[in-house]
VORO-243951 format. One line per 4 residues: number of its first residue (from 1); for each residue x, y, z of C-alpha. Coordinates in Angstrom, 2 decimals. Layout:
NUM> X:Y:Z | ...
//
This chain:
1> 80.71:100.44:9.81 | 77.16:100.79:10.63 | 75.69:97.97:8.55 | 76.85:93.77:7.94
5> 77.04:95.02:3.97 | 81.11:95.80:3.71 | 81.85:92.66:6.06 | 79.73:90.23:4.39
9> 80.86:91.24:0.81 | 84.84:90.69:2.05 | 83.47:87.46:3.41 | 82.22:86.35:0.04
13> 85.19:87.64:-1.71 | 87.24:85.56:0.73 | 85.03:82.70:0.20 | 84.98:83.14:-3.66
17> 88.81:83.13:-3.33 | 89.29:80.18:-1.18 | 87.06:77.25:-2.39 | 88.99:74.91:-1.27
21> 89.10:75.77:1.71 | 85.42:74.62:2.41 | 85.95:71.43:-0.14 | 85.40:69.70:2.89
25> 82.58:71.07:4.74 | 80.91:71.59:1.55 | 81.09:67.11:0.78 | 80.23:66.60:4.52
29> 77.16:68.80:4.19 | 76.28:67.17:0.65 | 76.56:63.85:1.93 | 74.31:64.16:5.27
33> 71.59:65.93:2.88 | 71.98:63.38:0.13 | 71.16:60.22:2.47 | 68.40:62.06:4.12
37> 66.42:63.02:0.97 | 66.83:60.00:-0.48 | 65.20:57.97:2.65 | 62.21:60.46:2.27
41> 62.41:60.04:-1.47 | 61.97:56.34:-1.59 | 60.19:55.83:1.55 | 57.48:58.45:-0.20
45> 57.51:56.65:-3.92 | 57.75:52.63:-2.53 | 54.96:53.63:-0.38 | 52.57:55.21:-2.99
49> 53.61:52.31:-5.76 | 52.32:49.73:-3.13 | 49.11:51.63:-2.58 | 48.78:52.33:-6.19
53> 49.60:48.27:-6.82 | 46.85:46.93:-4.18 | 44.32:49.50:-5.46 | 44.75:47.74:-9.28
57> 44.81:44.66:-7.88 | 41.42:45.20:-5.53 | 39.42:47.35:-8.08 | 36.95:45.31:-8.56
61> 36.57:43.98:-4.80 | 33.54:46.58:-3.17 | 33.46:44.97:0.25 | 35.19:41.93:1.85
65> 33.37:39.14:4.44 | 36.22:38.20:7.33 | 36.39:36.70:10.32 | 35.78:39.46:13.24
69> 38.33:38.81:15.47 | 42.49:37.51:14.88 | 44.25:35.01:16.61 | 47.96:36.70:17.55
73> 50.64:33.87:19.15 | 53.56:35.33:21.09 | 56.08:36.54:19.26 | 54.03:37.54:15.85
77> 53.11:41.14:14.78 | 50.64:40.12:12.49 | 47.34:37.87:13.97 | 46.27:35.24:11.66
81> 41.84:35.46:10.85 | 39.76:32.49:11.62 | 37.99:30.59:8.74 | 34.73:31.51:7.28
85> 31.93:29.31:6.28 | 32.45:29.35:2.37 | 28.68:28.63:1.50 | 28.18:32.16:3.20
89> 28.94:32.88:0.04 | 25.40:32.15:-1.60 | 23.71:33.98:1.24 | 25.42:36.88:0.47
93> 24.81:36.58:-3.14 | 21.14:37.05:-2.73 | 21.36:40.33:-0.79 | 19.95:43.26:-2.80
97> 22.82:45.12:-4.43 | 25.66:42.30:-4.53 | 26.28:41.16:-8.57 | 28.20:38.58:-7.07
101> 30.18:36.95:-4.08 | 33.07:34.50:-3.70 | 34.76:32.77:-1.24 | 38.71:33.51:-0.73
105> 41.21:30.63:0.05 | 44.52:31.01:1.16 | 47.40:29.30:2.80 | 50.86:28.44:2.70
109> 52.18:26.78:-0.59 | 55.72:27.07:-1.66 | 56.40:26.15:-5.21 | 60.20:23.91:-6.27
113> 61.71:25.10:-9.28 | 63.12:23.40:-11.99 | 66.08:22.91:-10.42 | 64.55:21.24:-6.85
117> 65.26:24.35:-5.36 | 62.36:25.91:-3.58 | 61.02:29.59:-4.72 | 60.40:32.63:-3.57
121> 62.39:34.39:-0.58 | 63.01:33.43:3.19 | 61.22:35.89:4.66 | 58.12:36.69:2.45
125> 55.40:34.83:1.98 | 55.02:32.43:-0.14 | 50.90:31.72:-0.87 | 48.86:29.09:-2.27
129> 44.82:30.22:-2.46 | 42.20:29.06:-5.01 | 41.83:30.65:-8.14 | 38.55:32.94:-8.66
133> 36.69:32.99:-11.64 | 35.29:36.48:-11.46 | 37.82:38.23:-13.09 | 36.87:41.66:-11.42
137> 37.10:40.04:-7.87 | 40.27:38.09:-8.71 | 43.21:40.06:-7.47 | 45.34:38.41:-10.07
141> 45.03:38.83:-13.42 | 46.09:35.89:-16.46 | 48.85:37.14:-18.52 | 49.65:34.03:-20.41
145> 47.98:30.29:-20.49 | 44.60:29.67:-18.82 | 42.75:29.40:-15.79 | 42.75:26.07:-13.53
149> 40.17:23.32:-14.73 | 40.48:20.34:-13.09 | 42.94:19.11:-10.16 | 46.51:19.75:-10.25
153> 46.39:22.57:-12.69 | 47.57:25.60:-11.04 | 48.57:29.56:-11.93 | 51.86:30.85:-10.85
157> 52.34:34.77:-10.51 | 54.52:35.29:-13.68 | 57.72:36.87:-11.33 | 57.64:33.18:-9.39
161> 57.66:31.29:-12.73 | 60.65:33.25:-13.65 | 62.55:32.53:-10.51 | 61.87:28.86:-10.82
165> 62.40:28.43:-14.61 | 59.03:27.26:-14.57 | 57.00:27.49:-17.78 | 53.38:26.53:-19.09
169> 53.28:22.84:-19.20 | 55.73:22.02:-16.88 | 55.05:19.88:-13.35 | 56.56:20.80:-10.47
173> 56.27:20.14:-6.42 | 53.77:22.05:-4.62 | 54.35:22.05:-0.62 | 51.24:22.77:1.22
177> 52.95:21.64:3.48 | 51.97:18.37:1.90 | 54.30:17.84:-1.23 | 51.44:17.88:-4.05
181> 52.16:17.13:-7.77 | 50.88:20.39:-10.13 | 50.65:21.61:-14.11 | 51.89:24.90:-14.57
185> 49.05:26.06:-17.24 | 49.13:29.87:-16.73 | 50.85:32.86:-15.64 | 49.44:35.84:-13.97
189> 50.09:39.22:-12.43 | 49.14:41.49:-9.65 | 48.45:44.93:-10.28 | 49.99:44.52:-13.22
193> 53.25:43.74:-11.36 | 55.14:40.35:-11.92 | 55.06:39.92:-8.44 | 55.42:41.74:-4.93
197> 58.99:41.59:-4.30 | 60.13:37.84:-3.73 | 56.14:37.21:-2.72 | 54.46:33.86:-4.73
201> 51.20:33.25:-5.48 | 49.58:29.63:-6.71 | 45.92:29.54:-7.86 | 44.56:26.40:-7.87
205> 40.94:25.23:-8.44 | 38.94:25.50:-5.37 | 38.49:21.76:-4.91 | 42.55:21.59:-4.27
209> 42.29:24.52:-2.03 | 39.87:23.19:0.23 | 41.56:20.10:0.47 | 44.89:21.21:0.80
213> 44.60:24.53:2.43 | 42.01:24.44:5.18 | 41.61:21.86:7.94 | 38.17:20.72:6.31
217> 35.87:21.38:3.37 | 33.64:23.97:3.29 | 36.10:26.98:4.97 | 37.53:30.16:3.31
221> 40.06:32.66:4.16 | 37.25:35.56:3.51 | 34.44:36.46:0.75 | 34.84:38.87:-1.59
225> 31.97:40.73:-2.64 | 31.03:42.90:-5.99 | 28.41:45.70:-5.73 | 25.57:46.11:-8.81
229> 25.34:49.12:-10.60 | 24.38:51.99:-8.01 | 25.75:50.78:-5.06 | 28.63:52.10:-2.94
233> 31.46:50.13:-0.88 | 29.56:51.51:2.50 | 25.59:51.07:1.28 | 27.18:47.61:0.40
237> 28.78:46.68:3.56 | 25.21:48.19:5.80 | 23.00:45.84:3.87 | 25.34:42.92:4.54
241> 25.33:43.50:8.00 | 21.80:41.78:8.98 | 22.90:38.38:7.14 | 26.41:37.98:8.76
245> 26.56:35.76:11.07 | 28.38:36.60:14.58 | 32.11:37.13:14.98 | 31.88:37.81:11.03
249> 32.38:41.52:9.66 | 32.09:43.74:6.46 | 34.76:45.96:5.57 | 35.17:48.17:2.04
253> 36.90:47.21:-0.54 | 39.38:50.35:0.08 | 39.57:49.56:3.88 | 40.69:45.88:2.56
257> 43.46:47.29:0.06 | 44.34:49.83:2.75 | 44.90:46.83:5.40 | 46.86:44.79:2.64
261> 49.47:46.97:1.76 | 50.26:48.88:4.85 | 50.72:44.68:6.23 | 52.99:44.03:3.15
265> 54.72:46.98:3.09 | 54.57:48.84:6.43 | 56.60:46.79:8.47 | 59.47:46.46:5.73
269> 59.17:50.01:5.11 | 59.67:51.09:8.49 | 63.02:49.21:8.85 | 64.18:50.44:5.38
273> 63.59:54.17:6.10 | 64.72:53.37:9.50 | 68.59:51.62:8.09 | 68.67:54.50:5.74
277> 67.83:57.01:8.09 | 70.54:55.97:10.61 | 73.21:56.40:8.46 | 71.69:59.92:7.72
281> 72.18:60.62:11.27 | 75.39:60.24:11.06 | 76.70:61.70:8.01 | 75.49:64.57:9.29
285> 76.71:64.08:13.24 | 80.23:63.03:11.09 | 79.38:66.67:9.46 | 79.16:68.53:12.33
289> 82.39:67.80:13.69 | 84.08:68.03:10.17 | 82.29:72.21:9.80 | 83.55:72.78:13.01
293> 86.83:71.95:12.79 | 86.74:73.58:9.41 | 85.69:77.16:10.79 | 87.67:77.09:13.54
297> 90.52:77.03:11.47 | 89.36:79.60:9.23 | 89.00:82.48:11.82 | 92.20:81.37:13.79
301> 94.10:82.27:10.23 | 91.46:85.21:9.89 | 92.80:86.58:13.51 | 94.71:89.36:11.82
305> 92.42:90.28:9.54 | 88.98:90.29:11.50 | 91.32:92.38:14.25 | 91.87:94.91:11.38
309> 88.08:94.69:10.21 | 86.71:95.75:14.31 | 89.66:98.07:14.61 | 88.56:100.19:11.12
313> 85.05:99.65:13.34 | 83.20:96.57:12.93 | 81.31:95.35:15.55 | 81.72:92.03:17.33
317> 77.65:91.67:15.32 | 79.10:91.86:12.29 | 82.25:89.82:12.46 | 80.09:86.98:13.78
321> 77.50:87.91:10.83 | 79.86:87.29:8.21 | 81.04:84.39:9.40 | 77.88:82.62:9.75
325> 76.77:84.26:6.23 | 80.05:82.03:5.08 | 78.72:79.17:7.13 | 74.91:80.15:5.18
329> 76.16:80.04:1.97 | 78.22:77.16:1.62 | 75.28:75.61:3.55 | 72.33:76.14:1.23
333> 74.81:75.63:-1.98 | 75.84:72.20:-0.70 | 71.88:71.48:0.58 | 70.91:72.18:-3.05
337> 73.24:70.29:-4.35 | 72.32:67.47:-1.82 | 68.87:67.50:-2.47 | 69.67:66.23:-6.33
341> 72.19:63.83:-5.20 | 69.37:62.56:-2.88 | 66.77:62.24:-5.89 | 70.06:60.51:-7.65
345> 70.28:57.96:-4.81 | 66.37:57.19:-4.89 | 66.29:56.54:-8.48 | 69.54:54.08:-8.15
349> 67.98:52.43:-5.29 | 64.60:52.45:-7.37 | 66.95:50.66:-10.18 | 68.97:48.31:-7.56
353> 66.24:46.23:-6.12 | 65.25:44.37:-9.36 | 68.66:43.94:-10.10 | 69.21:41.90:-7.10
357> 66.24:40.19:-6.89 | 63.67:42.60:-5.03 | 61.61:43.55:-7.75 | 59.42:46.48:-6.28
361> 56.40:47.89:-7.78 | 57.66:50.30:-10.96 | 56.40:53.58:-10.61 | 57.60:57.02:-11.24
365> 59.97:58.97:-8.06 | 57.82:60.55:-5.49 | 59.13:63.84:-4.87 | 57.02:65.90:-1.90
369> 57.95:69.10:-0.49 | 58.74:67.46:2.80 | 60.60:65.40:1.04 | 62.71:68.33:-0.09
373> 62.22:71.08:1.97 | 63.60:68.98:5.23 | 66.46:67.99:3.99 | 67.17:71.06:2.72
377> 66.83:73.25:6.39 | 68.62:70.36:8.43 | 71.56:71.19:6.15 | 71.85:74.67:6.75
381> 70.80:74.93:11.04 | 73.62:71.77:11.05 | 76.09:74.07:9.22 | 75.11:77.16:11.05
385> 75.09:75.49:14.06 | 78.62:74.15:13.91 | 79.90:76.91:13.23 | 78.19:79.40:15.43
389> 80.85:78.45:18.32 | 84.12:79.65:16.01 | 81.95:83.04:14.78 | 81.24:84.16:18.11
393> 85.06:83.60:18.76 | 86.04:85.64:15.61 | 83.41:88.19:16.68 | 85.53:88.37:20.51
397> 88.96:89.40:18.41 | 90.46:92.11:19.58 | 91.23:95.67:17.95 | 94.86:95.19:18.84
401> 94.92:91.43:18.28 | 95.88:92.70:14.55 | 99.79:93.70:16.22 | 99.85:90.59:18.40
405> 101.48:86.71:17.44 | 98.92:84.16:17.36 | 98.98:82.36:20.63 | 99.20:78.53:21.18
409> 95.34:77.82:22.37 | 95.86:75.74:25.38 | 92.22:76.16:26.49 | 91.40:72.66:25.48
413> 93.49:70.42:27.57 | 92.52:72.55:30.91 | 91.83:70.67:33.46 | 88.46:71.93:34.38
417> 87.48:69.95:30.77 | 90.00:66.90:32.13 | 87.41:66.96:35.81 | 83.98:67.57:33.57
421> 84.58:65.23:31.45 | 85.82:62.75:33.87 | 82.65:63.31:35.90 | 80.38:62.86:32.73
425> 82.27:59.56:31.78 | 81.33:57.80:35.16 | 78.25:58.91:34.99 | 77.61:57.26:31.47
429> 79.23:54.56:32.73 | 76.62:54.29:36.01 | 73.60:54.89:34.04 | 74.23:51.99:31.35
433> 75.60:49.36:33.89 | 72.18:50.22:36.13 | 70.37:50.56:32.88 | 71.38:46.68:31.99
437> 72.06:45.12:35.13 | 70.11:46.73:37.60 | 66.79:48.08:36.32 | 66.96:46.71:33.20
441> 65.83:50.05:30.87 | 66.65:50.83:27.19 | 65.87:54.48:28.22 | 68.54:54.48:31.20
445> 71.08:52.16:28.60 | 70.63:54.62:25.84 | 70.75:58.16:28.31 | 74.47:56.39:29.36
449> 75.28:55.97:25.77 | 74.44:59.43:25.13 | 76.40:60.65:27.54 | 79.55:58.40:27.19
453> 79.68:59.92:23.73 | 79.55:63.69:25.25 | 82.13:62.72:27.60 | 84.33:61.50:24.81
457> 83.80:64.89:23.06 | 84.33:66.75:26.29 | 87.66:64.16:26.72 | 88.71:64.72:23.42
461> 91.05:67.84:23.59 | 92.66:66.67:26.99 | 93.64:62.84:24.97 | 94.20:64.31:22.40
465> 97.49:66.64:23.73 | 98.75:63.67:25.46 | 98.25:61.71:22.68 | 99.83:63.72:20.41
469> 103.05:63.74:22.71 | 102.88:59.79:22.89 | 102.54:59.22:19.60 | 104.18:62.30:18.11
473> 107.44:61.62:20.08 | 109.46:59.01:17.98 | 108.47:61.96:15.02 | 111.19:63.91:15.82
477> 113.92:60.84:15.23 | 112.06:59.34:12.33 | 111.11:62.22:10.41 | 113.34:64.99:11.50
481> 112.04:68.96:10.98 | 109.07:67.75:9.16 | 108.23:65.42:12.04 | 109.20:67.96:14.69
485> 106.66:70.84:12.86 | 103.65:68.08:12.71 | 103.82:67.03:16.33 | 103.87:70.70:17.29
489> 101.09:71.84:14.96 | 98.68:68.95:15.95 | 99.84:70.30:19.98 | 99.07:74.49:19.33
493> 94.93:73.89:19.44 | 94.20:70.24:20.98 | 90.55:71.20:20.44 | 90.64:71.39:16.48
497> 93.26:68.21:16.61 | 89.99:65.79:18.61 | 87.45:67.43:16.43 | 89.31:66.11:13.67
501> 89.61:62.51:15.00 | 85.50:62.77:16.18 | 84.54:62.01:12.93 | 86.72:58.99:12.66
505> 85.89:58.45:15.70 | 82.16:58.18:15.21 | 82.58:55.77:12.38 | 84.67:53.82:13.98
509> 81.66:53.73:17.02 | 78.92:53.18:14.33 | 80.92:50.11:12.96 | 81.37:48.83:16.65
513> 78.13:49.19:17.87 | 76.52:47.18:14.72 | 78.98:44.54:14.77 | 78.93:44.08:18.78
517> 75.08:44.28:18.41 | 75.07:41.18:15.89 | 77.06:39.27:17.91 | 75.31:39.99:20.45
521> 72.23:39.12:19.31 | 73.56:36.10:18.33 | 75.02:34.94:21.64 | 71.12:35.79:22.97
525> 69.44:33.72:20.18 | 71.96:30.87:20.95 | 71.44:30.40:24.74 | 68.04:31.01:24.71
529> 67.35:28.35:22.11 | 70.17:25.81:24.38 | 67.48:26.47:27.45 | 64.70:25.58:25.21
533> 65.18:22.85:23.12 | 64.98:19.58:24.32 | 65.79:17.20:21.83 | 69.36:16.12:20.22
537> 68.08:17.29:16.30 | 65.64:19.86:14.70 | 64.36:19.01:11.11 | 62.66:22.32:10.34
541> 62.14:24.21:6.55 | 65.22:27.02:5.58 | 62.89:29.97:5.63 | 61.91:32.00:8.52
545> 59.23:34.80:8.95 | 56.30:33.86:7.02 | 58.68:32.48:3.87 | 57.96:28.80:3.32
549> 54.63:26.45:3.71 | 56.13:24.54:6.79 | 56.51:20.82:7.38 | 54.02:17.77:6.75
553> 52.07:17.27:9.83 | 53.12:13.36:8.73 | 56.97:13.91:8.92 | 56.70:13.34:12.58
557> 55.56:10.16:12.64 | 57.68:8.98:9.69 | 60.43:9.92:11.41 | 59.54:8.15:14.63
561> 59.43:5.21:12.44 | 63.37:5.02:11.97 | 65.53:2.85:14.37 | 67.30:5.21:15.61
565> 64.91:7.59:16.84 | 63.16:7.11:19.84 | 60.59:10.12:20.14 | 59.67:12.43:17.24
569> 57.27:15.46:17.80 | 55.70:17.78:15.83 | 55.44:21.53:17.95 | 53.45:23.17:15.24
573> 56.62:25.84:14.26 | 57.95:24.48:11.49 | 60.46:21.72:13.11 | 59.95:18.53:14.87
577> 62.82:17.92:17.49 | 64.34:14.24:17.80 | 65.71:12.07:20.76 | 67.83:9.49:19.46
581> 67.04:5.50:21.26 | 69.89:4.92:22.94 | 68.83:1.56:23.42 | 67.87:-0.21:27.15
//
């Protein structure tokens, strides 16, 4: 045999013959694939229907007037803007090249439904703001009903009317924090969206924003500017620049849009692709194990006949060829078929989130060639790769290996592997106690976790002989011959009996780390609010994150007011903490 041609075509004739045979490598490779184009998948099309959302929703906005510099308190990702002077507003008006300029007001204001409860999710934010006039610099468009007109009419982004049961004409409770009596009398939407995910909006007149929204008359959030007929987003924000005042900037209308949806959706799309991309990583780790074991098999029952294939004269090359060309194919079959059960899994996801309440910007499946080509080569080097180890071994058969008995493979429980992976255990074990105790270092933590999972692997074969004897023993008594054969069968090649149980094994880890992590993170929350909080009671709002429009400043005091509190204070965070009077 001079050439891989006559062992590669028995190879494919084997692997024609004995499908199911790789039913299992070819799931575990589908699987790992799947997740991991479906991450990219999504990640690429909720990304590009948020940008495509905030441009509609900005068209008309050619420049925006901020405050400079943020304000970021400890703990918060996202700084919060000082106020502008609103009448900044008719300055900028009279520039040359501006058709028009309005001031922006925004704040916290959740909305109660019909049904007292309050709308709108925990986490996102729920936003009050004055409604603008200028339809092309209003972000929001009217759908049904009218705009605002006098005080305590307000419009309600058409997805928060829904959650609330709210309709035009009916009053509800608007908290600002202050609880403030309003008149549903329009609907409206944002980039033509219902709403951003569980995200309200109420527009009121700018009369009730002022008063209710900013510490004193005369303040906005920002300006928003329209350009006249000629004039770009950057020749509009260089003439503003000479009338700003200082610690006031001009930024494009894009740069604005830009800003808004990569704060809106960056941070939640980072932990989403993040979740989903973690349980990639381990489908496919599962996978490896799973192809490995599967080979392995495979060319220990293919002793005899690769022996017969090198002694008509096949080189050690092209046993080891074919084998991998095995591992290739059912590799870029199960890939392919990966990749559309990873477009499958984006659309259902795409489907899911208005079903249970997240409805996220529609928009058709973004489908890149990243997207598709990466998935698609970490399926076949994560085949290939697990099974290079048993095609070099089928590639070492002997000639006369073909007239031998197959051999019980012993190799595994040796106790070079018993001392090396011994060795690699206390180290893991070293490296996370100094990396937590010591020299507190998620780098040192995580290099011990690493390794206490190698040593495990390493370990694997050695527990799992003696394991098998434990265990296996009462077999014999309970289950006769059958028992008997088992026990033995799992004993002749310890290393294919602990790759099995790695991929239990794995899972088993995965569902242990999350749920010790949670509790841990619990525990840490717990204590570290018992060392902090002084009082005996907290009266704070149900949301968290920016979810919620916080407590009246004039709870506090109210509270003190009650007999049997003797101190009540207001910390600015959403809670005031209590000391009850104990009396003299």
């Amino acid at each position: 045999m001079t050439s891989l041609a006559p062992a590669a075509r028995l190879s494919l004739t084997s692997l024609r013959g004995h499908k199911r045979r790789f039913a299992g490598t070819f799931v575990a490779v589908l699987l790992g694939v799947a997740f991991l184009a479906g991450t990219l998948v999504m990640g690429d099309t909720l990304r590009a229907s948020f940008d495509t959302m905030f441009g509609n929703a900005t068209r008309g906005t050619d420049a925006v007037v901020r405050a400079e510099n943020t304000i970021t308190t400890p703990g918060e990702s996202q700084g919060v803007r000082q106020a502008v002077d609103s009448g900044l507003a008719e300055r900028i008006a009279r520039v040359p090249g501006v058709a028009a300029a309005e001031p922006s007001i925004e704040g916290a204001g959740q909305l109660v439904g019909k049904d007292g409860d309050p709308v709108g999710g925990q986490g996102p934010p729920t936003l009050a703001g004055n409604w603008i006039d200028d339809t092309a610099l209003n972000p929001y468009r009217l759908a049904e009903g009218r705009a605002p007109a006098k005080s305590g009419e307000v419009v309600v982004n058409r997805g928060a009317a829904e959650s609330g049961d709210l309709k035009i004409g009916d009053t509800t409770t608007l908290r600002t924090p202050d609880p403030v009596e309003v008149t549903v009398v329009g609907l409206a939407t944002f980039g033509g969206e219902d709403g951003m995910a569980q995200t309200t909006f109420t527009g009121m007149t700018r009369a009730d924003a002022e008063k209710y929204l900013t510490p004193k008359p005369g303040q906005a959030s920002s300006i928003q500017v329209r350009a006249g007929p000629g004039t770009g987003q950057a020749e509009l924000v260089d003439a503003l620049a000479p009338v700003l005042p200082r610690g006031v900037e001009a930024i494009t209308g894009q740069a604005a849009a830009a800003e808004n949806s990569e704060m809106i959706s960056g941070q939640f799309l980072t932990l989403f692709t993040t979740f989903l991309l973690v349980f990639s990583g381990v489908a496919l780790l599962v996978a490896t194990f799973s192809i490995h074991n599967t080979f392995a098999i495979v060319v220990a029952q293919r002793t005899r006949e690769n022996a017969l294939l090198r002694a008509l004269g096949a080189s050690r090359r092209q046993v080891t060829g074919a084998t991998l060309l095995e591992a290739g194919a059912v590799a870029v079959v199960a890939s392919l078929a990966g990749l559309a059960g990873g477009i499958a899994i984006a659309a259902g996801l795409q489907a899911l989130f208005p079903a249970i309440g997240f409805p996220f910007p529609e928009g058709d499946l973004v489908i890149s060639g990243t997207s598709m080509l990466l998935p698609l080569a970490v399926g076949v080097v994560v085949c290939a790769a697990s099974a290079l180890l048993p095609a070099v071994r089928a590639g070492r058969t002997a000639p006369l290996a073909a007239l031998r008995e197959t051999a019980v493979d012993h190799s595994g429980a040796s106790r070079a592997r018993a001392v090396a992976g011994t060795a690699l255990g206390l180290s893991a074990v070293g490296l996370a106690l100094f990396g937590v105790l010591a020299d507190p270092s998620v780098w040192l933590a995580g290099t011990g976790a690493v390794l206490a999972l190698v040593s495990f692997v390493v370990l694997g074969p050695v527990a799992a002989s003696r394991a098998v004897r434990v265990i296996g023993g009462p077999l014999d008594r309970l289950r006769g011959v059958t028992g008997g054969l088992a026990r033995r069968n799992a004993l002749r090649s310890p290393k294919r009996t602990a790759a099995t149980a790695s991929a239990l094994m794995i899972g088993v880890a995965v569902v242990s780390l999350f749920t010790v992590f949670g509790a841990s993170l619990k525990a840490t929350m717990d204590q570290t609010v018992s060392r902090s909080f002084a009082g005996d009671i907290a009266v704070s709002t149900p949301s968290f994150g920016a979810g919620g429009s916080g407590l009246s400043p004039r709870l506090a005091p109210a509270l003190a007011e009650r007999p049997e509190v003797a101190t009540a204070v207001g910390l600015g965070r959403d809670h005031a903490p209590l000391r009850p009077d104990l009396g003299p």
